[in-house]
N, C-alpha and C positions, 0 to 999 in steps of 0.2 A: 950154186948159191941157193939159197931157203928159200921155198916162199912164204909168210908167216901165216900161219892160218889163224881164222877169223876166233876172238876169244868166242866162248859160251853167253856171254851179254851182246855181242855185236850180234851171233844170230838168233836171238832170243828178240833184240830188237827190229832186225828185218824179219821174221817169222810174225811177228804182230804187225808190222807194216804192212805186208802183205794179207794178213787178217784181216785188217781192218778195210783194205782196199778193197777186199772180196767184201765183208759187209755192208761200205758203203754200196757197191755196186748193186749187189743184191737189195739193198732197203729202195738203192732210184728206181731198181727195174718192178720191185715191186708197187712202190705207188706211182712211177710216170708212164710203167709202159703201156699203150696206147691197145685199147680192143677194135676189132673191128666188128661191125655186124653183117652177115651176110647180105648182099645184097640192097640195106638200107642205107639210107643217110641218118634220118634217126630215127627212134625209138621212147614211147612212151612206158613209164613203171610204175606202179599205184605203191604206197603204202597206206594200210587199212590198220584203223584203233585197234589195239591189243595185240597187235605182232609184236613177237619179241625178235631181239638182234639177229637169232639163229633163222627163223622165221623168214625173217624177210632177207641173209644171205643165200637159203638155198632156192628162194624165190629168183633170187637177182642169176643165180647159175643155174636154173632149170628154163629162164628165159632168156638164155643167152647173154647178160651183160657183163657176166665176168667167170673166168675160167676156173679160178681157183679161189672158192670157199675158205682157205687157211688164209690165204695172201690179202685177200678184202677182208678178215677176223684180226687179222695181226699188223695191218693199216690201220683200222679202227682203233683196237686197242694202244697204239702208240701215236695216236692224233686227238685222246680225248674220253674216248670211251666207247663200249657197247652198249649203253643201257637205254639210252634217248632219241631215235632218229625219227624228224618230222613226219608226220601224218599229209599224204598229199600226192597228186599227182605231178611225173616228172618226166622232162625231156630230154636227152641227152643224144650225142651226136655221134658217130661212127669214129672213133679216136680217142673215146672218153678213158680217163685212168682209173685206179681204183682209186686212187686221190682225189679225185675229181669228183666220181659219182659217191662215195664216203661222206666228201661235205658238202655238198646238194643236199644229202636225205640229212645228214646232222645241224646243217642252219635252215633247212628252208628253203635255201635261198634258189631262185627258180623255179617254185610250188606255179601248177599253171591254173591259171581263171579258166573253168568250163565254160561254156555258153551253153546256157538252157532258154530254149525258147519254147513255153507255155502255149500252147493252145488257145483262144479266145473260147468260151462256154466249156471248158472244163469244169466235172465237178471236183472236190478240193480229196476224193479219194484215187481220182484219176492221176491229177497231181503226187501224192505219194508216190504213188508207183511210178511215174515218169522221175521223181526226186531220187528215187531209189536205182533206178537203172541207169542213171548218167551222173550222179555224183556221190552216190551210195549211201544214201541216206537210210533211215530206220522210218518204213513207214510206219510201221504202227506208234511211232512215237510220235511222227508228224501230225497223226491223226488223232491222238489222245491229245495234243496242244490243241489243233485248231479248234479241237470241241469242249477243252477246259475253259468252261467261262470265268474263271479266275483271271488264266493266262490273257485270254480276249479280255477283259474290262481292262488287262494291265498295259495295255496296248495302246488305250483310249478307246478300241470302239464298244459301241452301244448295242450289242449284240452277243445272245448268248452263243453262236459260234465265228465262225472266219467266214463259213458261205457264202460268196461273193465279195470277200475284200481282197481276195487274193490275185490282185491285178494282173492279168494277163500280158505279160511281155518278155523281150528278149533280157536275163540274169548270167550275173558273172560271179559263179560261184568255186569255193575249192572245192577239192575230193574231200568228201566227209564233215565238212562243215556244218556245223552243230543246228539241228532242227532249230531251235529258237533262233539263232540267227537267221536262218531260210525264211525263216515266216516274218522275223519282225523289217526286214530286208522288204517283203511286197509290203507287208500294210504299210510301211511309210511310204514307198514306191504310190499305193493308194491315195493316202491320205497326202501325197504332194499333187495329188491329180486332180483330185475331188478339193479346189479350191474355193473360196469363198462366193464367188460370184454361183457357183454351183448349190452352193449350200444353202443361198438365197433365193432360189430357182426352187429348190425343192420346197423349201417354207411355202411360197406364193404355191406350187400345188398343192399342198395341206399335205404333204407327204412325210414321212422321216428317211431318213436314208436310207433304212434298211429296205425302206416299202419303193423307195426308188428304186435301189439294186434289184428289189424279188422282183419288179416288173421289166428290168433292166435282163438279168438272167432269163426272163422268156421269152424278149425281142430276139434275144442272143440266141440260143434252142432255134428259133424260127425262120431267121432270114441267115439268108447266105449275101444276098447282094446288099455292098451298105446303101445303095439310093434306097432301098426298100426299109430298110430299118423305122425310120420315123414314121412311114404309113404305116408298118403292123405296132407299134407302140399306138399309131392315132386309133388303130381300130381297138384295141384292149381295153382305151381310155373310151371311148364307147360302150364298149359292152359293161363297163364298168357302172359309166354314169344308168345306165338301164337299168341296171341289177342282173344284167343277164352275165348268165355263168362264161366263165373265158374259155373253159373247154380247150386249153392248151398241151398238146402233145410233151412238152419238155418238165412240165410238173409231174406228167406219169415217168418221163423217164428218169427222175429224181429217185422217185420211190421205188423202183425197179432193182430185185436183187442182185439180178444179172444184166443189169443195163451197161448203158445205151444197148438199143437192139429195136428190129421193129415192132411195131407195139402190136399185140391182138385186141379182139373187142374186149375179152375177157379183161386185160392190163386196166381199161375204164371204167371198172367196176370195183377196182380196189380201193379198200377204204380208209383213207389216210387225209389227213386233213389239209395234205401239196396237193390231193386230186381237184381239179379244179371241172372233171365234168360231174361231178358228186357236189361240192362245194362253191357258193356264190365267194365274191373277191379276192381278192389278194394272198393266193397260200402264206402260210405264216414267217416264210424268210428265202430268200434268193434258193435259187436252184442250180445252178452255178457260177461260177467267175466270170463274168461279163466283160468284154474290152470298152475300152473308152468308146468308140462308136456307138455302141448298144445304149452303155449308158448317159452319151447325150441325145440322142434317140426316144429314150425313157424321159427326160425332161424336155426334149423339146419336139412334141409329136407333130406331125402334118394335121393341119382340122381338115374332117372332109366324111362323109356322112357310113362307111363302108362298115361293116358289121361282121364280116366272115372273109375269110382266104382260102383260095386250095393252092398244091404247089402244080405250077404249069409243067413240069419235068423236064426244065432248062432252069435249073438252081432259082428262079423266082416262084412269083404267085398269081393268082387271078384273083380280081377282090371286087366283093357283092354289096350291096345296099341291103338286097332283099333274099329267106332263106330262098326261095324260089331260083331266084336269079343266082345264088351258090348252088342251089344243086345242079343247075344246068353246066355249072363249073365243074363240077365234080364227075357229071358225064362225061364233061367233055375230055375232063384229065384221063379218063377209065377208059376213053376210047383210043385217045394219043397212046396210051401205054400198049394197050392191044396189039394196034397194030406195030409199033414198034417189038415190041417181042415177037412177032411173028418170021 
């Protein structure tokens, strides 16, 4: 008996059945099969402005989150495109697919918040550079806003640069998220702090704001311990009503090229009109970014007769009525040091 053999359409149709089964199989293995990372559970992937698609694949396979460069290009290309993948920092887990981590970077979706937490007396160039090394900012362009008095008046504040409004606290920023938004993020951050009953504070001292903060930024420069804060703001506001010059360390380290650093005698001779052992009152605008403490501090001083401080060299001060009675301070710091380095 025969047995009939299969016409030229019957295996012309299982020859594509078969086709197609290996395609299928191939396209699932290509976007579901799962990576692993050595050793990790997960792993963080930045994408930076101006990567293009190729860019940021052989980034993805020189840091290990995926094996084959063609397989994540040809995912792409058949889910949407290469042209567009979000700017941002990302997390992904030991199991991720090429499907997976493809549309993460193409929606967004799971861009993670850094946390930046600012310094209290930072000044706003210090800031840059910390902007720049944990969320990748462009300092020189954060630092052409903060000093565009255009930008600042567009802000609201009264001030020809940001010095001092750049409120010092913990920020939830993305990777690379756009300078103006960083900045106008603290001045409201600011400008929700410094409310009204403050603003009335400051009138009643004949001050304006900014002459708050400048004296706000040198309590800030000076104490480390906040019980201290409103006695060295009471003593400035002394020296102040005197006429005697405030001679404050944090206004030279303003002006300093290579600041913060310790100061020489020389540094007090600099002639700039932040020096305040050269110049009587008020330098002409904040020295750095004061935290809230400093600047309640600045409006609400301790009264009490003290005219001078030295630091004790346990993070406080000793504080004098009379120079006399500071210089005896200042022996006495000179000699604690002594024999401590001994």
């Amino acid at each position: 008996m025969l047995v009939p053999t299969p016409s030229i359409r019957t295996r012309v149709v299982v020859a594509s059945g078969v086709f197609l089964l290996f395609v299928a199989a191939f396209l699932l293995w290509a976007f579901y099969a799962p990576y692993t990372f050595s050793n990790e559970g997960r792993r963080t992937f930045m994408v930076s402005k101006g990567q293009t698609f190729q860019e940021i694949v052989d980034s993805l396979e020189a840091h290990g989150f995926i094996r084959s460069p063609f397989l994540f290009s040809l995912v792409g290309r058949l889910s949407g495109g290469t042209t567009v993948l979000q700017v941002g920092k990302y997390e992904f887990e030991t199991g991720a697919s090429n499907n997976e981590i493809y549309r993460a970077l193409r929606s967004g979706k799971g861009n993670l918040l850094i946390q930046v937490t600012l310094p209290e007396g930072s000044q706003t160039r210090a800031l840059a550079k910390l902007f720049s090394r944990q969320i990748g900012a462009d300092s020189v362009r954060f630092m052409e806003l903060a000093y565009d008095e255009d930008f600042v008046r567009s802000l609201g504040v009264d001030s020809p640069t940001l010095e001092g409004y750049l409120l010092p606290q913990t920020y939830g920023f993305y990777w690379q998220q756009s300078e103006e938004e960083v900045i106008r993020t603290q001045v409201r951050q600011f400008q929700q702090f410094f409310v009204d009953s403050l603003r009335d504070r400051t009138r009643e001292l004949g001050m304006s704001v900014r002459q708050a903060l400048t004296l706000a930024s040198i309590v800030e420069g000076e104490a480390l311990l906040d019980q201290e804060r409103p006695i060295i703001a009471g003593v400035y506001y002394n020296r102040l009503r005197k006429g005697m010059r405030l001679e404050a360390d944090p206004t030279i380290q303003f002006v300093l090229p290579d600041g913060p650093r310790r100061l020489l005698y020389a540094d007090l001779k600099i002639e700039s009109p932040y020096n305040t052992y050269r110049h009587e009152g008020l330098p002409p605008g904040p020295v750095n970014n004061p935290g809230a403490a400093s600047i309640i501090a600045a409006l609400y001083p301790v009264s009490h007769g003290y005219l001078y401080f030295v630091a004790n060299g346990h993070g406080g001060h000793w504080f004098a009525k009379s120079y006399a009675e500071h210089l005896k301070n200042v022996r006495r710091y000179r000699r604690e040091r002594t024999v401590a380095s001994r």
